[in-house]
C-alpha positions as CSV (number, residue, x, y, z in Angstrom):
1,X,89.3,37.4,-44.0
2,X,91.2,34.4,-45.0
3,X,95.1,35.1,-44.9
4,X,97.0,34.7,-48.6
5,X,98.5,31.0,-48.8
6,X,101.8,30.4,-48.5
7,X,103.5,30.7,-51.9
8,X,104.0,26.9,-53.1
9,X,107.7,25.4,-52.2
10,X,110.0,25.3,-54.8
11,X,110.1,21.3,-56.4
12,X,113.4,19.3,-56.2
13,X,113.9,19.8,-59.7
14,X,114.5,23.3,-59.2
15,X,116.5,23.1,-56.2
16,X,118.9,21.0,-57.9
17,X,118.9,23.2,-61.3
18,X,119.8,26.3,-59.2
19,X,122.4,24.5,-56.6
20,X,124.1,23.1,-60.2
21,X,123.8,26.7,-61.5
22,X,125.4,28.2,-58.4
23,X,128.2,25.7,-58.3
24,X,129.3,25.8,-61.8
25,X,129.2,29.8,-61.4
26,X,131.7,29.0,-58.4
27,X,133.9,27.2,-59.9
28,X,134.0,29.1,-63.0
29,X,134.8,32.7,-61.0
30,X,137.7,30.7,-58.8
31,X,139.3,29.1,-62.0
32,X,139.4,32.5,-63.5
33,X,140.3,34.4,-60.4
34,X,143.4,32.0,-60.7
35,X,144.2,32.3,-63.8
36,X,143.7,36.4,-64.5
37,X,145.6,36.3,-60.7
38,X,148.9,34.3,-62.3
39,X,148.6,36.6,-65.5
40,X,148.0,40.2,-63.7
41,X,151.0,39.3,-61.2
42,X,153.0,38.9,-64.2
43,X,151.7,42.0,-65.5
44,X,153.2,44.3,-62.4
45,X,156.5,42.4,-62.3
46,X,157.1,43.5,-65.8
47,X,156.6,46.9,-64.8
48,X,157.9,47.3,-61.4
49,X,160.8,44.4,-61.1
50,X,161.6,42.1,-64.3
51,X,163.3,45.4,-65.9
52,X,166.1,45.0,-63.2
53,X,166.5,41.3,-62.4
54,X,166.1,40.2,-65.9
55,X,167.4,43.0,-67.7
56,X,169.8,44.8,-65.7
57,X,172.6,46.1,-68.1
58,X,169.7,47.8,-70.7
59,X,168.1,51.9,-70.1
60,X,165.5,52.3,-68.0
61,X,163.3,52.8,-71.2
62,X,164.8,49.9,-73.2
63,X,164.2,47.7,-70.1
64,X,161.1,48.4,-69.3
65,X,160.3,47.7,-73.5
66,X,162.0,44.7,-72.9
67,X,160.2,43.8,-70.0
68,X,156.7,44.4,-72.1
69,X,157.8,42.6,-75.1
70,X,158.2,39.5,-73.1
71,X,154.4,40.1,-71.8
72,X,153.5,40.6,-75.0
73,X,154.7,36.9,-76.1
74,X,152.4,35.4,-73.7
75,X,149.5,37.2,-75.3
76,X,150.7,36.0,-78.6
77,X,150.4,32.2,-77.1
78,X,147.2,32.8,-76.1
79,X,145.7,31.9,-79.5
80,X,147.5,28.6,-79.3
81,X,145.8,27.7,-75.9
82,X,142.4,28.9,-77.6
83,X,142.9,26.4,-80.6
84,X,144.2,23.6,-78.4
85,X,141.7,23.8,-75.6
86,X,139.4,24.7,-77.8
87,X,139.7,21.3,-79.9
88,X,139.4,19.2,-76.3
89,X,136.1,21.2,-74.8
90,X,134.5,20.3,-77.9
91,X,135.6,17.1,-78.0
92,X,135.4,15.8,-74.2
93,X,133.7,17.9,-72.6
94,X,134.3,21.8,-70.9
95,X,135.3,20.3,-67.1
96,X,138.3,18.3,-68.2
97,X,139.4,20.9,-70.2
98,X,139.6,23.3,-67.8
99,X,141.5,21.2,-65.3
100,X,144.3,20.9,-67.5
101,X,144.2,24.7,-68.0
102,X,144.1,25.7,-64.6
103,X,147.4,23.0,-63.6
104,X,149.0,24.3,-66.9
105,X,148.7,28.0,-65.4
106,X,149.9,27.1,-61.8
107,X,152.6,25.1,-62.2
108,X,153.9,27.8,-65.3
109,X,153.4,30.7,-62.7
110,X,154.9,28.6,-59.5
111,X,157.7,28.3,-62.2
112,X,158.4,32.0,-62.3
113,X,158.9,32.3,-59.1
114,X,162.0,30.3,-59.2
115,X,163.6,31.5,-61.5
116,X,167.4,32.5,-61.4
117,X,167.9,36.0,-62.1
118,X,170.2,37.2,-65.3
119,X,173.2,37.9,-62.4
120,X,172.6,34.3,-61.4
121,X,172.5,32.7,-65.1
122,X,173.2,35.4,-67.7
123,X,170.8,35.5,-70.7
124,X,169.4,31.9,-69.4
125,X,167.4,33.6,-67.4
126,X,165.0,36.5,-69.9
127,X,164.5,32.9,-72.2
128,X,163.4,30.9,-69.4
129,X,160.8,33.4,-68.5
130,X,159.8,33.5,-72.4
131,X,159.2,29.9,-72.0
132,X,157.3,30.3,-68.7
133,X,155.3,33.0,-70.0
134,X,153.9,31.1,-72.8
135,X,152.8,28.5,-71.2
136,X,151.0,31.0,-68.9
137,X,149.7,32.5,-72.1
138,X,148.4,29.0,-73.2
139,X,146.7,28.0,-70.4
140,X,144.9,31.4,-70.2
141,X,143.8,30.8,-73.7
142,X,142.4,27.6,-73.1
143,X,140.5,28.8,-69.7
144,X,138.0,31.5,-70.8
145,X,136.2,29.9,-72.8
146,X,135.1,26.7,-71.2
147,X,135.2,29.1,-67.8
148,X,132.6,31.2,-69.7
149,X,130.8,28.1,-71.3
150,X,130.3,26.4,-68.3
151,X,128.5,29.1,-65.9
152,X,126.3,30.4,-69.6
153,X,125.2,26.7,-70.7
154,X,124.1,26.2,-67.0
155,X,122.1,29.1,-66.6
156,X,119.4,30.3,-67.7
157,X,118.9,31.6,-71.2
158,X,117.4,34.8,-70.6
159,X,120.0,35.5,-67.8
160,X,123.0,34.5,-70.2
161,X,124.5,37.6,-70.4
162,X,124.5,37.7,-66.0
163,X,125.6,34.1,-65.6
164,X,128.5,34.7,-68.6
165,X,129.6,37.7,-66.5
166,X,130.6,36.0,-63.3
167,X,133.8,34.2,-64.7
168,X,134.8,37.7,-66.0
169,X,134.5,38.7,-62.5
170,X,137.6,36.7,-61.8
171,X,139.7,39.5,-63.6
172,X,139.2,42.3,-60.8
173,X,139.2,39.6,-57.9
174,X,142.7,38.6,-59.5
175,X,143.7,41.6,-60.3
176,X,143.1,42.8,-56.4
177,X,145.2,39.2,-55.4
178,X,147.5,39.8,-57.4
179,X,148.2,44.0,-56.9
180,X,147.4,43.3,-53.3
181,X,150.2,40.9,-52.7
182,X,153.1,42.9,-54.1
183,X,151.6,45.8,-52.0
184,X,152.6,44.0,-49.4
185,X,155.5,41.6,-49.6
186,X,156.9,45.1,-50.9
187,X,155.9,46.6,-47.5
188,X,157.8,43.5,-45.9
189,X,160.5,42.9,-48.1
190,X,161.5,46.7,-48.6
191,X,164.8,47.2,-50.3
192,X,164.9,43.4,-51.0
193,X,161.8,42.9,-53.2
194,X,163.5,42.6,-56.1
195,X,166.1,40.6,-54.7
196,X,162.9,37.9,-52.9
197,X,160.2,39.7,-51.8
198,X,158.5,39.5,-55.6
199,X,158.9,35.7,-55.6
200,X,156.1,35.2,-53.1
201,X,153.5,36.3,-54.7
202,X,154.4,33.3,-57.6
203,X,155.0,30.9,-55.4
204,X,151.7,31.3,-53.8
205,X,149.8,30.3,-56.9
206,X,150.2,26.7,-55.8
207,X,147.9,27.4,-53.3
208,X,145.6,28.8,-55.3
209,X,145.2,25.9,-57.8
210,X,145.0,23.5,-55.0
211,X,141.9,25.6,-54.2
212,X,140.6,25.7,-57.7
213,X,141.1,21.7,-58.1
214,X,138.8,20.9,-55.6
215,X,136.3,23.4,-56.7
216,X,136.5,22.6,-60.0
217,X,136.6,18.9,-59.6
218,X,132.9,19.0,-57.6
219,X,131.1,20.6,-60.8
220,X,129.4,18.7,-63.3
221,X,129.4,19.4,-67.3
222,X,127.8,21.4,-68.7
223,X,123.8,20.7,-69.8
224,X,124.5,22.1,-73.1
225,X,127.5,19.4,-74.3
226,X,126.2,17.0,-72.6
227,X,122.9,16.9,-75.2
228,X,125.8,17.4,-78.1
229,X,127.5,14.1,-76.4
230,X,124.0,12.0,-75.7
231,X,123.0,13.2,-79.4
232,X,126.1,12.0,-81.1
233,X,126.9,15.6,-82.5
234,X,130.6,15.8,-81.0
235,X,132.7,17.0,-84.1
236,X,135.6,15.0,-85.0
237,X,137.7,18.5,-85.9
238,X,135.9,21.7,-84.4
239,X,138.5,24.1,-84.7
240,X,138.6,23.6,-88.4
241,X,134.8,23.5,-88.8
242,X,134.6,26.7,-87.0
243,X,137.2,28.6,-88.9
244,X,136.0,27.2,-92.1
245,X,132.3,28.0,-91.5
246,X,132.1,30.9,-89.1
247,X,135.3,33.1,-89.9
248,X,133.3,36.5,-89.8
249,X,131.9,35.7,-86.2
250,X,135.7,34.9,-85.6
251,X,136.7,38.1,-86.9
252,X,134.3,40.3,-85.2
253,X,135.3,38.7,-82.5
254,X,138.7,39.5,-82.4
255,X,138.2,43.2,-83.5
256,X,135.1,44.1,-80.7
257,X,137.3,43.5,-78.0
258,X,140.0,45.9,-79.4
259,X,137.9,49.5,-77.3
260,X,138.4,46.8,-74.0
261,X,141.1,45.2,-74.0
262,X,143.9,47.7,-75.6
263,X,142.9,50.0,-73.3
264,X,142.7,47.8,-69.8
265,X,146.4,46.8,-70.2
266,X,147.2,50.4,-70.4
267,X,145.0,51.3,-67.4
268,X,146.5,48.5,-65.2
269,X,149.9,47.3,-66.6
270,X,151.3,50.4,-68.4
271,X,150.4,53.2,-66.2
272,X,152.6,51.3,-63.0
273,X,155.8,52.4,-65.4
274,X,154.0,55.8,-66.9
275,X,153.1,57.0,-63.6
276,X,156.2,56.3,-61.4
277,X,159.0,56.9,-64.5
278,X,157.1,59.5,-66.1
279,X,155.2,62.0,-63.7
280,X,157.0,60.7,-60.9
281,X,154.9,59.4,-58.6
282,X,154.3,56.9,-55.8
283,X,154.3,53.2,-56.8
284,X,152.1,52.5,-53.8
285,X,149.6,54.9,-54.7
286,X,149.5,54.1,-57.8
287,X,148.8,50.3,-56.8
288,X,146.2,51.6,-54.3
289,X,144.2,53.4,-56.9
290,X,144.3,50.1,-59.1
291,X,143.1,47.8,-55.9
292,X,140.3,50.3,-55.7
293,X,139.2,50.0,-59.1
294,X,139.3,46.4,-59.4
295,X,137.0,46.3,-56.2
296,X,134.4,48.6,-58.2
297,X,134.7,45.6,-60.6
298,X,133.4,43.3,-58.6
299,X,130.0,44.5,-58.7
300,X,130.0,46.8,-62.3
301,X,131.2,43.8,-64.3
302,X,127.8,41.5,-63.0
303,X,125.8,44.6,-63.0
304,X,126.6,45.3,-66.8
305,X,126.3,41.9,-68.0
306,X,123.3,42.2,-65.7
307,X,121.9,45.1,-67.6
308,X,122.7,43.4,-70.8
309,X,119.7,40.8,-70.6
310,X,117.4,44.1,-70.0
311,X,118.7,46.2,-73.1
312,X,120.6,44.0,-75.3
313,X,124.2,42.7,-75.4
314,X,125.0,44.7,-78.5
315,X,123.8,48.4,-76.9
316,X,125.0,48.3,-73.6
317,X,128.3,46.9,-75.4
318,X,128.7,49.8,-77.6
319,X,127.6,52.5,-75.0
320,X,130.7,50.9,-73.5
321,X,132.4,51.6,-76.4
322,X,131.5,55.6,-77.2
323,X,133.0,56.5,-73.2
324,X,135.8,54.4,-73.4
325,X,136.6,56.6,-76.5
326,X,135.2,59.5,-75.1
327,X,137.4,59.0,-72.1
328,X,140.7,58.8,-73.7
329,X,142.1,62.8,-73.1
330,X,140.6,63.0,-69.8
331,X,142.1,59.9,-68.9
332,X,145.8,61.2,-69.3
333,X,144.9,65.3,-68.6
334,X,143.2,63.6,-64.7
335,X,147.0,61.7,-64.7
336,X,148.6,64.5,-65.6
337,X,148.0,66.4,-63.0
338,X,149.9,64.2,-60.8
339,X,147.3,65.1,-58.1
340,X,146.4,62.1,-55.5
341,X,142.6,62.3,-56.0
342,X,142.4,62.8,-60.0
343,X,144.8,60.6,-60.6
344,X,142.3,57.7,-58.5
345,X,139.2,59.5,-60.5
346,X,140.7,58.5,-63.7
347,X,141.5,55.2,-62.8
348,X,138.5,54.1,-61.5
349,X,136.4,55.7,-64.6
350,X,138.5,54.0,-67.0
351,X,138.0,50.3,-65.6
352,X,133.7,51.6,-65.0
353,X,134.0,51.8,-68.9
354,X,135.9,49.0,-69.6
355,X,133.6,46.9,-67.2
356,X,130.7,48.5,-69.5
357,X,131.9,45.9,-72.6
358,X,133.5,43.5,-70.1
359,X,130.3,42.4,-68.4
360,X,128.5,41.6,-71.6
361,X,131.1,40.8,-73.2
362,X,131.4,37.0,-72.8
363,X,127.8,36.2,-73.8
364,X,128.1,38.7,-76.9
365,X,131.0,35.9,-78.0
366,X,129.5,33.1,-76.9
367,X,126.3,33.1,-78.5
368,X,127.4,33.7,-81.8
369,X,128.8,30.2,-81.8
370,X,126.7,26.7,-81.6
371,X,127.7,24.5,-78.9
372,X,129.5,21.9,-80.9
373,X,131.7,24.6,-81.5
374,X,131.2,27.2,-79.2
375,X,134.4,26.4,-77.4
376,X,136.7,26.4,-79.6
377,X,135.3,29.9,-82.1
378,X,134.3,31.6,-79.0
379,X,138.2,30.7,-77.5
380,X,139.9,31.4,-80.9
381,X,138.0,34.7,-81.5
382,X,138.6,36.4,-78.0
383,X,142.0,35.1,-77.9
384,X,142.8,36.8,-81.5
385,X,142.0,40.1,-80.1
386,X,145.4,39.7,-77.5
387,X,147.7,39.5,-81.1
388,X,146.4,42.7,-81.8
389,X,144.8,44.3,-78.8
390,X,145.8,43.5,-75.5
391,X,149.9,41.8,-76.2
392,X,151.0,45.0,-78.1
393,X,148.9,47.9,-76.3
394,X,151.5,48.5,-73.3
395,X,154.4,47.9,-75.6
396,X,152.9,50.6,-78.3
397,X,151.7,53.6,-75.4
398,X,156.0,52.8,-74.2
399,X,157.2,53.1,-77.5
400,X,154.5,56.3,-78.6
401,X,155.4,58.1,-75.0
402,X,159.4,57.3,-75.7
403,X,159.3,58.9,-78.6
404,X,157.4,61.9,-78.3
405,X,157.3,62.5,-74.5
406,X,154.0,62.9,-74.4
407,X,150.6,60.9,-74.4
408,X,148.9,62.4,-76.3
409,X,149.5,60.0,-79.3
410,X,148.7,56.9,-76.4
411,X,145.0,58.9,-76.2
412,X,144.9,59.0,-80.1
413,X,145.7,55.3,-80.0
414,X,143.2,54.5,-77.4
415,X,140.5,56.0,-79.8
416,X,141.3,54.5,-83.5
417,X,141.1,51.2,-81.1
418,X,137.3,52.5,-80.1
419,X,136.7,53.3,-83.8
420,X,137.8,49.8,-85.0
421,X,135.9,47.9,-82.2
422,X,132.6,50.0,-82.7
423,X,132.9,48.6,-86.8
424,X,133.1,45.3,-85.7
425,X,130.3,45.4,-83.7
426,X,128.4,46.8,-86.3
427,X,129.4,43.7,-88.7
428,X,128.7,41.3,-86.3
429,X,126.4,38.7,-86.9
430,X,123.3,38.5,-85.4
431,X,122.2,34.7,-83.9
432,X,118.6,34.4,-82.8
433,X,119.4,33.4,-78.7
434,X,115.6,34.0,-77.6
435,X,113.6,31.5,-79.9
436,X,113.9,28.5,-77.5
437,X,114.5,27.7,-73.5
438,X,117.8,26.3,-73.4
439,X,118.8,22.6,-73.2
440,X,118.2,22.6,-69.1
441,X,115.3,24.3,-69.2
442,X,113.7,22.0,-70.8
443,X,114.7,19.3,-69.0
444,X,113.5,20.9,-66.2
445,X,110.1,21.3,-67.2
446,X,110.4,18.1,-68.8
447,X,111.3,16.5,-65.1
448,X,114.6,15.5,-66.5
449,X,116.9,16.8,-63.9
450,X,118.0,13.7,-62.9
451,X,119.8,12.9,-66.5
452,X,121.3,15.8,-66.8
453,X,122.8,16.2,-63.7
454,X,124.0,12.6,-63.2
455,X,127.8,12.3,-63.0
456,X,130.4,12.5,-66.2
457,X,132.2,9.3,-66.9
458,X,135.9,9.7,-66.6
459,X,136.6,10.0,-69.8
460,X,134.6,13.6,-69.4
């Protein structure tokens, strides 16, 4: 009996489509790692130190309200970044684009940790880090969508929603840098951290985007805008073609992300000040139940937007939806308890539901746009949603729980957010994404590799 032949070895071709793939996932993950690292950072120090160095002479409540609303401006510049980075990775191509975002973020967060405190300066000092922190919020706006564009336009079309997911990835990993570090220079600063110990941590982001530069600088763009550049199909004004001709994908957009993102910025930012002012217990645990969370989210956010390409963006997005809403009492009654273990069980179940839309949730966006505009309507509408999701939500559960003492209103809250989001997705059109192989596909098949991977000019 003759033994089965070897199966056939893969051609060049391929090898070069999936090293491209795997590198332009890379680079994607690390520039958002970076980026969600310098924003999540800033995130903790609004609720654990910038009430105090910044905001010294105000309540504790008042600070810490102060010390959101400033967080909440750099959501507000998001939108900016989206249309201003937007315009560019339509026009010259994703790769540049997101260099610029990623030295934009850096130097802004390296920035912060500089700054003289309001003892040092007076009121100087709150406006300087309302400058910084738009900047940060601008160079976050500009990054996920050419992050997301380029590891989705380089993979493969019926994996879109798995090869979109990775660059969300970089929100746990950043979030775990980020909680991670102020665990410990906390630990090794003690009684100092708020005197130097929480500077670190900001400084250290030069490092990071020295690693992201190099990274990002070996990748090559993105199969997709290269055929709109080779074609001659760059538009002159994208962000004005896209708002003029797809304002309901926009919209949806915006409003989907509302059951996600509201929620996550109460989960990781808001319950730091609701769990150590409030019930009264342990910053470091608190931190520790967040780093294990984020860890879960390094393999549920793939694994959703995994699942997605099996049962469809919009299902596994709204199933996402229903426990996140479902979730919102339990969430606070497991907090509530102030117990070690329940407290962990809720936080970890509320980032598993939020990793539910997360995962899919960058190819749901993406594909509703073409790719001569993709950046800049995919970047404007998930950008919208941190005017009126993600900026306000911590700032709204501290106001709801200082007026009433309780949070039950912040569950309440939580749930008109599901209600809104599952509309949205209801109204949101529908794109065919299946009738064709994508741009590399075909090239591949067509023995094109070569073209498509040859090297940018510089201009790109």
């Amino acid at each position: 009996m003759s033994s089965p032949s070897p199966a056939a070895p893969a051609s060049p071709a391929s090898q070069e489509l999936r090293a491209h793939r795997l590198r332009a996932i890379v680079a994607s993950t690390v520039g958002t790692t970076i980026e969600w690292y310098d924003f999540f950072l800033y995130g903790t120090a609004s609720a654990l130190v910038f009430p105090a160095v910044f905001f010294p002479g105000s309540s504790a409540v008042n600070g810490i309200l102060l010390s959101f609303a400033t967080q909440a401006v750099g959501f507000g510049a998001r939108p900016v970044g989206a249309i201003i980075f937007g315009h560019y990775g339509d026009r010259i191509g994703r790769k540049g684009t997101l260099i610029a975002t990623l030295l934009l973020m850096g130097i802004a967060t390296a920035l912060m940790g500089v700054l003289p405190s309001y003892a040092a300066i007076g009121i100087g000092a709150p406006i300087l880090l309302v400058v910084l922190r738009i900047l940060q919020g601008i160079g976050v706006g500009g990054e996920w969508g050419g992050s997301v564009l380029l590891s989705m336009e380089w993979g493969s079309q019926r994996r879109r929603g798995f090869a979109a997911s990775w660059p969300q990835v970089g929100v746990p990993i950043g979030l775990l840098l980020s909680t991670g570090l102020v665990k410990l220079f906390s630990a090794v600063a003690g009684d100092s951290f708020n005197t130097w110990g929480w500077r670190i941590p900001f400084l250290l982001s030069l490092v990071l985007v020295v690693i992201g530069l190099y990274v990002r600088l070996r990748v090559r763009e993105s199969p997709a805008f290269s055929q709109v550049r080779r074609q001659n199909a760059v538009i002159k004004l994208p962000v004005m073609q896209v708002l003029k001709e797809q304002p309901r994908e926009i919209i949806t957009s915006a409003f989907v992300r509302l059951s996600e993102q509201a929620p996550f910025y109460i989960f990781v930012t808001f319950v730091l000040a609701y769990g150590t002012d409030h019930l009264g217990m342990s910053k470091d645990s608190l931190l520790n139940d967040t780093l294990v969370a984020a860890a879960i989210g390094l393999v549920s956010v793939p694994l959703f937007g995994f699942i997605s390409d099996l049962i469809g963006r919009r299902l596994m997005y709204g199933i996402g939806i229903v426990c996140m809403a479902l979730f919102a009492f339990p969430y606070y009654g497991l907090l509530n308890t102030k117990t070690a273990g329940l407290a962990l069980l809720a936080i970890v179940v509320s980032l598993i539901f939020h990793d539910m839309q997360y995962g899919p949730q960058a190819a749901l966006i993406a594909e509703s746009f073409g790719p001569a505009t993709r950046y800049s309507g995919a970047g404007i509408g998930y950008q919208l949603a941190s005017v009126i999701a993600g900026g306000p939500a911590p700032l709204i559960a501290a106001a709801i729980l200082a007026a009433t003492g309780s949070s039950t209103w912040i569950s309440v809250y939580l749930i008109g957010c599901c209600v809104l989001a599952l509309g949205a997705l209801l109204l949101m059109p529908r794109r065919d994404t299946t009738a064709a192989p994508s741009t590399f596909d075909e090239a591949v098949e067509r023995g094109a590799i070569a073209e498509e991977a040859a090297p940018e000019t510089a201009g790109a």
